[in-house]
C-alpha positions as CSV (number, residue, x, y, z in Angstrom):
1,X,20.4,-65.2,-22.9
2,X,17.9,-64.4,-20.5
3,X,17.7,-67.8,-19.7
4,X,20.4,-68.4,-17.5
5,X,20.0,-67.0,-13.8
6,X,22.3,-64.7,-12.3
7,X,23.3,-66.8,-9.0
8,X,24.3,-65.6,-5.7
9,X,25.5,-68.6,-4.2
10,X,26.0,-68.0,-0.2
11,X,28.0,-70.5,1.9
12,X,27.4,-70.7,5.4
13,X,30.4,-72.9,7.0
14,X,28.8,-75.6,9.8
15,X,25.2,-75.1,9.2
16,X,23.4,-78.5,9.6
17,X,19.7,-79.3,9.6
18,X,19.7,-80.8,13.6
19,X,16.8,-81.6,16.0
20,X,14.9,-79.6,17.6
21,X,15.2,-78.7,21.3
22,X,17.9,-76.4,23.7
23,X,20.8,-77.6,21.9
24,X,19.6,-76.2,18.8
25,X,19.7,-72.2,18.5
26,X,18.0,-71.9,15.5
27,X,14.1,-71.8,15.8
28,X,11.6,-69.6,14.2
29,X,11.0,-67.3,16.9
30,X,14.5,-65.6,17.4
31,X,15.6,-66.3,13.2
32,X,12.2,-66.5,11.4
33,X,13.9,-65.9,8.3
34,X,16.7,-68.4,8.6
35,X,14.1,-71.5,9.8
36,X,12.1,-70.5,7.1
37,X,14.5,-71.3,4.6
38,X,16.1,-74.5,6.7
39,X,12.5,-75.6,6.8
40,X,11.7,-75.3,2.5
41,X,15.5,-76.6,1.9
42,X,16.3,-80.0,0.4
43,X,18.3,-82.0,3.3
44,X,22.2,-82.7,1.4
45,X,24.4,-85.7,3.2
46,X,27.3,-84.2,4.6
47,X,29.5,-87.4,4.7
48,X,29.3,-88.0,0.7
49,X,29.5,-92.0,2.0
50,X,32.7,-92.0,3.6
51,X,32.9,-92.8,7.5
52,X,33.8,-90.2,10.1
53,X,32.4,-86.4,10.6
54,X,32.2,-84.3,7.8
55,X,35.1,-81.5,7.4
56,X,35.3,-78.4,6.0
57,X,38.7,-78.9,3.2
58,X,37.2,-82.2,1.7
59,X,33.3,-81.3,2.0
60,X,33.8,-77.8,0.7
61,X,36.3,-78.8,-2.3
62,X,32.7,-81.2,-3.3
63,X,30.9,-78.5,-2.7
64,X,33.1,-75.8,-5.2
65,X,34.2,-78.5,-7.4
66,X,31.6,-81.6,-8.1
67,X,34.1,-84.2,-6.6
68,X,34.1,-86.2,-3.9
69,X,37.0,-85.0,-1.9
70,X,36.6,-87.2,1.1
71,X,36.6,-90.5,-1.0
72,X,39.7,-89.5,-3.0
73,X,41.4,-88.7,0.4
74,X,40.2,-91.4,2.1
75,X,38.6,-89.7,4.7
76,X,37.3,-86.5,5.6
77,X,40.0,-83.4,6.1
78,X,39.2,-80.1,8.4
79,X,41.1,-76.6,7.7
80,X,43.2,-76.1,4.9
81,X,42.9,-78.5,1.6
82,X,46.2,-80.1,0.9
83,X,48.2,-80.4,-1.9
84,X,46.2,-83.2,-3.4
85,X,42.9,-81.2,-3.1
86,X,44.3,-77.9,-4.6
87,X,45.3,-79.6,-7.2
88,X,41.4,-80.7,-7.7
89,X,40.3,-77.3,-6.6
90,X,42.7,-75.2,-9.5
91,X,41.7,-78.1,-11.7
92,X,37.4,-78.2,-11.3
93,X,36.0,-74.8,-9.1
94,X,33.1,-73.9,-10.5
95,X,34.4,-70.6,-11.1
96,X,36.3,-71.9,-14.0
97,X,34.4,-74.0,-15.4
98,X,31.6,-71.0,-15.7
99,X,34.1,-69.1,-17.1
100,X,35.4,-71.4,-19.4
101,X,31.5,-71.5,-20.9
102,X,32.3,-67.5,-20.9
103,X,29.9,-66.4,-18.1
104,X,31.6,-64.1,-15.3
105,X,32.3,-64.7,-11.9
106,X,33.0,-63.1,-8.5
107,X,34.1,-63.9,-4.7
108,X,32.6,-61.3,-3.3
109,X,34.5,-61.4,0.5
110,X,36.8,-59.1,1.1
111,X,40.2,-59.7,2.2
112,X,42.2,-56.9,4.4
113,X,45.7,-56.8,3.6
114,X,46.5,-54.4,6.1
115,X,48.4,-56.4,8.3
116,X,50.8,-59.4,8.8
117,X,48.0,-62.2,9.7
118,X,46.0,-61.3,6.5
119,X,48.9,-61.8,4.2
120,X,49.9,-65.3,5.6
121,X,46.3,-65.7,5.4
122,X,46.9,-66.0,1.2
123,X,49.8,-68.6,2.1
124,X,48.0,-70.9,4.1
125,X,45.1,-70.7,1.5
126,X,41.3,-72.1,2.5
127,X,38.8,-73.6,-0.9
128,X,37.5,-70.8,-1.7
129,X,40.7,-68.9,-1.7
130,X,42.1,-71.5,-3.7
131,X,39.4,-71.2,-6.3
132,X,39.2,-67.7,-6.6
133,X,43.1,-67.2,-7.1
134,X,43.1,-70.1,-9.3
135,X,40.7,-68.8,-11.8
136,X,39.5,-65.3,-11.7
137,X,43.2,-64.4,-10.5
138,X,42.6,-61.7,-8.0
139,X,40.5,-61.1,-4.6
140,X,38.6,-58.3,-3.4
141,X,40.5,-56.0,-1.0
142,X,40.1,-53.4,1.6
143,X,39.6,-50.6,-1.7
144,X,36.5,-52.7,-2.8
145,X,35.7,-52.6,0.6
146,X,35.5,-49.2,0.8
147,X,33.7,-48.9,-2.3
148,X,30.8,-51.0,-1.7
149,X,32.3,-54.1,-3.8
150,X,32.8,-56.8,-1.5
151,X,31.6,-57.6,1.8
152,X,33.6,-58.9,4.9
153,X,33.1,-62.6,6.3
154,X,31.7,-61.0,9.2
155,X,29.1,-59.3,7.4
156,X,29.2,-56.4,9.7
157,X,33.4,-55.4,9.2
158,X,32.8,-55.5,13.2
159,X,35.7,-58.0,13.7
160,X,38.1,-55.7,11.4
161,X,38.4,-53.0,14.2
162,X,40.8,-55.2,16.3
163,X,42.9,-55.2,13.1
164,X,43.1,-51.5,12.9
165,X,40.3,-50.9,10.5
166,X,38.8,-47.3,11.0
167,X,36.1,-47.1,8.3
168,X,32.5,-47.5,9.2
169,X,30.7,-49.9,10.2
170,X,27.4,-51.1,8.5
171,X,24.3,-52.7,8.8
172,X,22.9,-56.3,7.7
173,X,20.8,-54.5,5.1
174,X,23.5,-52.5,3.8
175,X,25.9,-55.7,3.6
176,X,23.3,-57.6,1.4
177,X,22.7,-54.6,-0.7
178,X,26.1,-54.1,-1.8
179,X,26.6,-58.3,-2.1
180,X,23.7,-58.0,-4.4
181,X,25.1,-55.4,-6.0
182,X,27.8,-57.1,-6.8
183,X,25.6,-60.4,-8.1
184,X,23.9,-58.5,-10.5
185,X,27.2,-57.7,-12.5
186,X,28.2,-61.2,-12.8
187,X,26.9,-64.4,-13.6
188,X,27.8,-66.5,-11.0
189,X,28.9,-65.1,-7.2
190,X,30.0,-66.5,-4.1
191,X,29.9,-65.3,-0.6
192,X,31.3,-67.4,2.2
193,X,30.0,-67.2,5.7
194,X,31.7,-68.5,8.5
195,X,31.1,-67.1,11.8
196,X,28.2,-69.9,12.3
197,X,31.5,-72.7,12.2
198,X,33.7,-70.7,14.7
199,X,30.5,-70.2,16.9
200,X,29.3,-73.5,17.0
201,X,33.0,-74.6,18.1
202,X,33.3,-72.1,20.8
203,X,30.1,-73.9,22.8
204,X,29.0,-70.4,23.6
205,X,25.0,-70.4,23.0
206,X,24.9,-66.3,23.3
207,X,27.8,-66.1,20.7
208,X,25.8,-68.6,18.6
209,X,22.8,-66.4,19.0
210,X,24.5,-63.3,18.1
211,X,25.9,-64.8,14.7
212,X,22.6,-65.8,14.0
213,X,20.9,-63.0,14.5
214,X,23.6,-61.5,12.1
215,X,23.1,-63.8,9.4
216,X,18.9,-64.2,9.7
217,X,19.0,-60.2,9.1
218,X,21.3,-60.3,6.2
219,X,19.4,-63.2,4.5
220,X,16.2,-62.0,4.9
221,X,17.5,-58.8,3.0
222,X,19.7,-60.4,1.0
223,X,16.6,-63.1,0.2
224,X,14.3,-59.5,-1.0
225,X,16.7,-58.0,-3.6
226,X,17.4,-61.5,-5.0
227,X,13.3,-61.8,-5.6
228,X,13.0,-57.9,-6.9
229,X,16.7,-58.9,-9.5
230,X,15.1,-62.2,-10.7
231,X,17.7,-63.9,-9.4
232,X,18.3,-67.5,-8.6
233,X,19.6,-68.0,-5.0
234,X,21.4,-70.6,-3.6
235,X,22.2,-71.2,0.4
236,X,24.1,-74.1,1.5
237,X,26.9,-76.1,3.9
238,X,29.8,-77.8,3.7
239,X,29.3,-80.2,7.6
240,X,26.9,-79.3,10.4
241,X,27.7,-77.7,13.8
242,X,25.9,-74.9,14.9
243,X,22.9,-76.5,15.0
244,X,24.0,-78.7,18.4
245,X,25.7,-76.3,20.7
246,X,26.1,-79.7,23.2
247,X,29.3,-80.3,21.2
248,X,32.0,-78.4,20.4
249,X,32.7,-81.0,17.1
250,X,31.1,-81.2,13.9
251,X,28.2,-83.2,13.4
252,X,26.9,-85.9,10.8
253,X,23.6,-84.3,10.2
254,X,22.6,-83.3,6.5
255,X,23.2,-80.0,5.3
256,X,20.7,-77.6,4.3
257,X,20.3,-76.6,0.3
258,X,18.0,-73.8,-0.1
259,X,17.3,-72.4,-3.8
260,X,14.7,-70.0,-4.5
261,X,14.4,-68.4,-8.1
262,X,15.1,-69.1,-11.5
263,X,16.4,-73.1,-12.3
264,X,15.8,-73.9,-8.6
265,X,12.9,-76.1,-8.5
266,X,15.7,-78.3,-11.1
267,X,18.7,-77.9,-8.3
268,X,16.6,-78.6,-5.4
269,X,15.5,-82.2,-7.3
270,X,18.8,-83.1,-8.4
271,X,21.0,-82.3,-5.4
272,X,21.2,-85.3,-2.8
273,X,25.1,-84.4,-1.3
274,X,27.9,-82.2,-1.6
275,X,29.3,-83.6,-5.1
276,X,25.6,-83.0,-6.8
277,X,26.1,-79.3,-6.8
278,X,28.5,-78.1,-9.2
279,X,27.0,-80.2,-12.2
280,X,24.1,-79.2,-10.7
281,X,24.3,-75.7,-11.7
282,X,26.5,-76.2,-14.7
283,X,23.1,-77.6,-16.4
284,X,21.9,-74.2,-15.6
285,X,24.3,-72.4,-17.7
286,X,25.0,-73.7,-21.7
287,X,28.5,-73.3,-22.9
288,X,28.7,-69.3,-24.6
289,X,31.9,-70.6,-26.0
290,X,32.2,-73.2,-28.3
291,X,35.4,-75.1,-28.9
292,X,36.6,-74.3,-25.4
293,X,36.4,-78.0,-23.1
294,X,34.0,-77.2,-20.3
């Protein structure tokens, strides 16, 4: 069905679309690529109509899921989704429901089981570990790693060396290559960012910088071998925070959705917030499997 898009969705945890001026790191002359993209994305609300800042467990269980995790709750909840939200995330990830219309999907971050704090890292579980366990069954270790079939969070595998990695490190390029790679086996693939989140938290504007840098080189490649596959791309935020390096918090700004290929001139008019997404993109892909509930 050439039809349907393959999608490399890329998450980018506290990315908001904020004011300009010296709070604000990202401007076109130190990121070109990533203020091009802020500046021909759709702005998304962040809040999803509930009072308080936006936080990552409720806004990106919307995001993954097509619910609106911070009005069941309540309220908005940071870190790890609780019970009540796994439940919804086993229950509505996109990932299944893809699957359940029998397209295939991947996670493409790599996890390093190597040591102690990675495997309690699968016990105190974030979203999108939650979703990937819950229906594709497995993540991507340090052996895809090393192969070229999944890419650490950091992009880089720079912050793997205090945790007694030893292989080599790579480029930007290199990263988006093999993330690509993986995108044009499968359907649907997601690859979560989220350096820009701890940077915006630690107030430091060179660390900021540096993360920034990180990501606008890996996009900008990543952004090519989309366009040259015929790919539909998708970049996108669960709350702002990098964006105003004033604050250490999160912020209430909108969040940027980007889409640039096949089916996105459709997402990028029906998106509005976080909960839009997921059916969304389901309209993209009809079910391959009929008689299965989708």
């Amino acid at each position: 069905m050439s039809d349907v898009p393959t999608t490399l969705m890329v998450f980018v945890d506290g990315l908001g679309l904020g004011a300009p001026g010296p709070q604000n790191p990202i401007d076109s002359t130190r990121f070109p690529v990533l203020a091009a993209m802020l500046g021909n994305a759709v702005a998304l609300d962040a809040t999803m109509g509930v009072a308080g800042l936006p936080q990552s467990a409720t806004g990106q269980t919307a995001l993954l899921t097509g619910v609106n995790a911070a009005r069941v709750l309540g309220g908005h909840r940071e870190g790890f989704p609780n019970a009540e939200l796994r439940q919804i995330i086993a229950n509505h990830n996109i990932f299944g429901r893809l699957q359940s219309r029998g397209y295939r999907c991947a996670f493409a971050n790599a996890y390093y089981l190597r040591d102690t704090h990675a495997r309690g890292r699968l016990r105190h579980r974030s979203v999108t570990t939650v979703a990937t366990l819950s229906a594709i069954g497995w993540v991507r270790d340090e052996d895809y790693l090393e192969r070229g079939e999944a890419v650490y969070q950091d992009i880089t595998r720079e912050l793997l060396r205090p945790r007694g990695y030893r292989g080599p490190l790579i480029s930007e390029d290199r990263a988006a290559e093999h993330l690509v790679g993986i995108a044009r086996k499968h359907d649907f693939t997601l690859f979560e960012y989220f350096q820009t989140d701890i940077a915006g938290h630690s107030g430091d504007m060179a660390l900021a910088c540096r993360v920034l840098g990180i990501l606008d080189r890996f996009l900008g490649r990543v952004r090519e071998l989309m366009k040259a596959a015929g790919g539909l791309l998708v970049v996108t935020s669960d709350h702002g925070n990098i964006e105003d390096m004033h604050s250490p918090a999160h912020t209430d700004n909108p969040v940027p959705l980007f889409a640039e290929g096949p089916g996105s001139g459709r997402l990028l008019a029906r998106v509005r917030s976080l909960p839009d997404l997921v059916p969304a993109l389901l309209e993209l892909y009809p079910n391959r499997s009929p008689g299965i509930p989708v």
